[in-house]
C-alpha positions as a Markdown table, in Angstrom:
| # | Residue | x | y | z |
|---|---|---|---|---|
| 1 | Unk | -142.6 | 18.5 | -194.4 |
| 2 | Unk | -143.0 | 15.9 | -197.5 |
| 3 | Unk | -145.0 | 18.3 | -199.4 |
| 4 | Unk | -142.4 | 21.3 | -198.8 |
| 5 | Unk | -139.8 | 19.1 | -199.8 |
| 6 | Unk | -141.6 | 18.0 | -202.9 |
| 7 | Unk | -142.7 | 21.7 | -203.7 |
| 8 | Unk | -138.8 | 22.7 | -203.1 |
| 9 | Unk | -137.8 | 19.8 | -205.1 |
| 10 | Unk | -140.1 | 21.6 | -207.8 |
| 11 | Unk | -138.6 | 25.0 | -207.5 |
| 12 | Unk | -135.2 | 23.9 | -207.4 |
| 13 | Unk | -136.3 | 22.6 | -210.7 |
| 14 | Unk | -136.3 | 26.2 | -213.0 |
| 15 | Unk | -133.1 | 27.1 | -210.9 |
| 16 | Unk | -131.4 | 24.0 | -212.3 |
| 17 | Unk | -132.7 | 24.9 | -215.9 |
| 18 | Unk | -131.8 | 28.3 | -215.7 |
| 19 | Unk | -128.0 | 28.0 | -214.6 |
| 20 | Unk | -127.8 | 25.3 | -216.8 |
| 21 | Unk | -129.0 | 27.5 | -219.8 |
| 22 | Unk | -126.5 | 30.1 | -218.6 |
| 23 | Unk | -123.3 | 27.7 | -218.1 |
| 24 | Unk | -124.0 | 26.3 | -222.0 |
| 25 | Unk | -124.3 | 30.1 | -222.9 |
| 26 | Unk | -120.8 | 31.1 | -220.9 |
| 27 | Unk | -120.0 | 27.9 | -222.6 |
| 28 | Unk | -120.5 | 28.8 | -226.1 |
| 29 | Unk | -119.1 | 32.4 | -226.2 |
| 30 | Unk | -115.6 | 31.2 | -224.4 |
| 31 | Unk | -115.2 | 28.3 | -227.1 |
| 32 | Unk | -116.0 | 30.2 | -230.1 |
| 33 | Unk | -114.2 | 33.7 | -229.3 |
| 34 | Unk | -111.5 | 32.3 | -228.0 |
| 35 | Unk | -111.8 | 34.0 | -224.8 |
| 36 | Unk | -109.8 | 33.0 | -221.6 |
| 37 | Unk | -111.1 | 30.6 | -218.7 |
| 38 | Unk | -112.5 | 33.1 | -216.2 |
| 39 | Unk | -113.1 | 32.3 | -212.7 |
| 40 | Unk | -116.6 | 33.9 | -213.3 |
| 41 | Unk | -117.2 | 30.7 | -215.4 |
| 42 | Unk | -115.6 | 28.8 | -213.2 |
| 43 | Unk | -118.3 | 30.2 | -210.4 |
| 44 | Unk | -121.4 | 29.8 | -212.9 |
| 45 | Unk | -120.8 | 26.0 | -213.3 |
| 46 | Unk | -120.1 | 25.4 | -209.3 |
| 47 | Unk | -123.5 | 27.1 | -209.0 |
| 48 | Unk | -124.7 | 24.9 | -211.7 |
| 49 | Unk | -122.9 | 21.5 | -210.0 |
| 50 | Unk | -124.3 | 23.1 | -206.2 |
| 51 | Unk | -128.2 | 23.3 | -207.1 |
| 52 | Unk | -128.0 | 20.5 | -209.2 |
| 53 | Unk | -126.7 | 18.2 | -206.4 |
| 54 | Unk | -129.2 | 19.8 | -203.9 |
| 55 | Unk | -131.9 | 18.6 | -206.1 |
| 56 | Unk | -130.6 | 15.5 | -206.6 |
| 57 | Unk | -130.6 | 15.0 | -203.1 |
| 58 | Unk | -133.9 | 16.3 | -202.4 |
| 59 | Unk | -135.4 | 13.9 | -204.9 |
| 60 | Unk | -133.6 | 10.9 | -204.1 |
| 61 | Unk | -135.0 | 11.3 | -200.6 |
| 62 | Unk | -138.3 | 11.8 | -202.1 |
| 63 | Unk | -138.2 | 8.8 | -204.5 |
| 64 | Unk | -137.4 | 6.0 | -201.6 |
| 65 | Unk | -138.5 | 7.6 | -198.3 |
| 66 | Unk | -141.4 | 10.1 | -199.6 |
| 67 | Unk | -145.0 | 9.4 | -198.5 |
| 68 | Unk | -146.8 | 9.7 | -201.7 |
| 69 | Unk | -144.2 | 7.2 | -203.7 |
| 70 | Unk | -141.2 | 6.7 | -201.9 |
| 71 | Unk | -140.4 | 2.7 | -203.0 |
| 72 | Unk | -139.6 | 2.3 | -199.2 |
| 73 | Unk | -142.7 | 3.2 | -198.2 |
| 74 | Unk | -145.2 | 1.9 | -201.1 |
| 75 | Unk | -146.7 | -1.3 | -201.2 |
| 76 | Unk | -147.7 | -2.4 | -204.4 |
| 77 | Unk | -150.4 | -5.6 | -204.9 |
| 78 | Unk | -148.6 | -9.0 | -205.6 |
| 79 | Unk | -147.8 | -9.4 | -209.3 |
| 80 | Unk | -148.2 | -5.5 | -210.4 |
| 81 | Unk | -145.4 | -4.9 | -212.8 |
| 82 | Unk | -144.2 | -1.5 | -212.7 |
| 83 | Unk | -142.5 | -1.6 | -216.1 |
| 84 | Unk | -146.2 | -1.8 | -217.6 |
| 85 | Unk | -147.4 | 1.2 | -215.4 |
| 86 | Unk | -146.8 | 4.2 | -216.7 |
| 87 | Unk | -147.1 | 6.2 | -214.0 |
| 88 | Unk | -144.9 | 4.3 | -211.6 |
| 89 | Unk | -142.0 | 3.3 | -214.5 |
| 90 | Unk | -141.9 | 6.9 | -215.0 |
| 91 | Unk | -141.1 | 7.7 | -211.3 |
| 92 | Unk | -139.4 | 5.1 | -210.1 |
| 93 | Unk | -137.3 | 3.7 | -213.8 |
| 94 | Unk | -137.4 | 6.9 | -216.1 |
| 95 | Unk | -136.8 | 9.9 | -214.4 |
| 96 | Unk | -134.3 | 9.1 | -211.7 |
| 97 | Unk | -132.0 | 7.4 | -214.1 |
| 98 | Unk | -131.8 | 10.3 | -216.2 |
| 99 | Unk | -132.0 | 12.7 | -213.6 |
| 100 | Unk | -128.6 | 11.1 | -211.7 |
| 101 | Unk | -127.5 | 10.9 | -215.6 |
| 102 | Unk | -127.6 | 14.7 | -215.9 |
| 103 | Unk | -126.2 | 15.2 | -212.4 |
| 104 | Unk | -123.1 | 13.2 | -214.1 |
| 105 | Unk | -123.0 | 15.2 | -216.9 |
| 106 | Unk | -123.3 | 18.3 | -214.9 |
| 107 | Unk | -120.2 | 17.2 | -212.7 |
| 108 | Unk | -118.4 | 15.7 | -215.3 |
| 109 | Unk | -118.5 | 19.6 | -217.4 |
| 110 | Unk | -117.5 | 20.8 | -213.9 |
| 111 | Unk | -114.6 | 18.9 | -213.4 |
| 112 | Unk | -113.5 | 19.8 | -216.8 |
| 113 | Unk | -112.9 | 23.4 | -215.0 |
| 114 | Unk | -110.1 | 21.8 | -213.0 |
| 115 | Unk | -108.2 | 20.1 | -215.9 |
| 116 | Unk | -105.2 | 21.3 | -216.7 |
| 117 | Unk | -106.3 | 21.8 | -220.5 |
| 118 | Unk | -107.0 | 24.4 | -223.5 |
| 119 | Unk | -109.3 | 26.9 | -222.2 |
| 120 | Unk | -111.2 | 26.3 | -225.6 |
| 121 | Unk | -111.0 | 22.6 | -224.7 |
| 122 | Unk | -112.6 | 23.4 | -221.4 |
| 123 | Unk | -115.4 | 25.5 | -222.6 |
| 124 | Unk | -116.2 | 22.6 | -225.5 |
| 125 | Unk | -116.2 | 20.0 | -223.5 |
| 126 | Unk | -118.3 | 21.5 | -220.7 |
| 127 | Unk | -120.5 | 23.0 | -223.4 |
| 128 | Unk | -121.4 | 19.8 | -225.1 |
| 129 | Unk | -121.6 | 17.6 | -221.0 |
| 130 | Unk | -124.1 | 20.9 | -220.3 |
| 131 | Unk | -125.9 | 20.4 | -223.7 |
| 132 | Unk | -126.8 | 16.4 | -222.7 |
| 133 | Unk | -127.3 | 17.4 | -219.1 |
| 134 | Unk | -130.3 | 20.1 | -220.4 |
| 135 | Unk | -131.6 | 17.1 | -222.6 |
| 136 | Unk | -131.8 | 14.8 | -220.3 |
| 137 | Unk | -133.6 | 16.7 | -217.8 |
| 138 | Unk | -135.9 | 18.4 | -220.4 |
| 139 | Unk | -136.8 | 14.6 | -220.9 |
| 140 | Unk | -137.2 | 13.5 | -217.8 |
| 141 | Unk | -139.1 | 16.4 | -216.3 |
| 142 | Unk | -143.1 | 15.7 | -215.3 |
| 143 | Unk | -144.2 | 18.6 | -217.5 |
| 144 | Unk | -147.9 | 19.5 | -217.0 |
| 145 | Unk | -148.4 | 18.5 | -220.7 |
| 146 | Unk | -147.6 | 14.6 | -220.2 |
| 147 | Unk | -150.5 | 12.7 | -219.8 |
| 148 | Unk | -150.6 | 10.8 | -215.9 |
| 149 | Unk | -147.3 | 11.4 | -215.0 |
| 150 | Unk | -147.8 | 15.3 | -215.6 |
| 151 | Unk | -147.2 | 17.8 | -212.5 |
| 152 | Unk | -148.0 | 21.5 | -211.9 |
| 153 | Unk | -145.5 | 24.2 | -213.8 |
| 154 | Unk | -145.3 | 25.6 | -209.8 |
| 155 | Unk | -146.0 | 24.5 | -207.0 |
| 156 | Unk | -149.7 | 25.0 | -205.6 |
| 157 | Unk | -151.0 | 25.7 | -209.1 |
């Protein structure tokens, strides 16, 4: 089970990404032609909001309950500092603080679907919440790339 969820937690990831990419392009094209709010969009950035929070929950069960590095279930020798390992700062500071970040972001440019504002207003202010979201994952992901903390582009590769 912990491995499926972590491997889930993984594909969940390019889902995220991709409706994300897609809200900031629906985004875009309603703020700068003008157009009307469409329930379309509406849809795109509840599917956005929906998958996002999913994975948010599948990691926050992961990061303090899962059995390679859940904090609840780690013990760590007396004095280790995690703020000096990279590898644990990373998984237990860096990337759920940004991660939740972006999930706040994500809602936030959401919500702004509800408001009783401009439609341009809408689209530009969920465009630029979308933008930091994308960011602020992009940072936070474990990219294959990044040295220790890097994890496979799909799971069981």
């Amino acid at each position: 089970m912990e491995q499926g969820l972590l491997d889930l937690h993984n594909l969940l990831r390019w889902i995220v990404l991709f409706l994300l990419i897609y809200s900031i392009a629906r985004s875009y094209a309603g703020w700068k032609q003008k157009k009307a709010f469409l329930n379309r969009d509406r849809k795109a950035w509840l599917f956005t909001l929906i998958s996002a929070h999913i994975t948010l929950l599948i990691g926050l069960y992961q990061w303090l309950w899962g059995k390679h590095l859940g904090m609840l279930r780690t013990t760590l020798p007396p004095g280790f500092s995690i703020m000096k390992d990279k590898f644990y700062r990373f998984f237990w500071v860096e990337h759920p603080t940004f991660m939740i970040l972006a999930i706040i972001m994500i809602t936030l440019a959401y919500g702004s679907a509800k408001k009783p504002i401009a439609d341009d207003a809408k689209y530009k202010r969920a465009l630029w919440l979308f933008i930091v979201a994308l960011l602020f994952i992009l940072v936070a992901v474990p990219w294959p790339f990044r040295n220790i903390i890097g994890r496979p582009w799909l799971p069981g590769t």
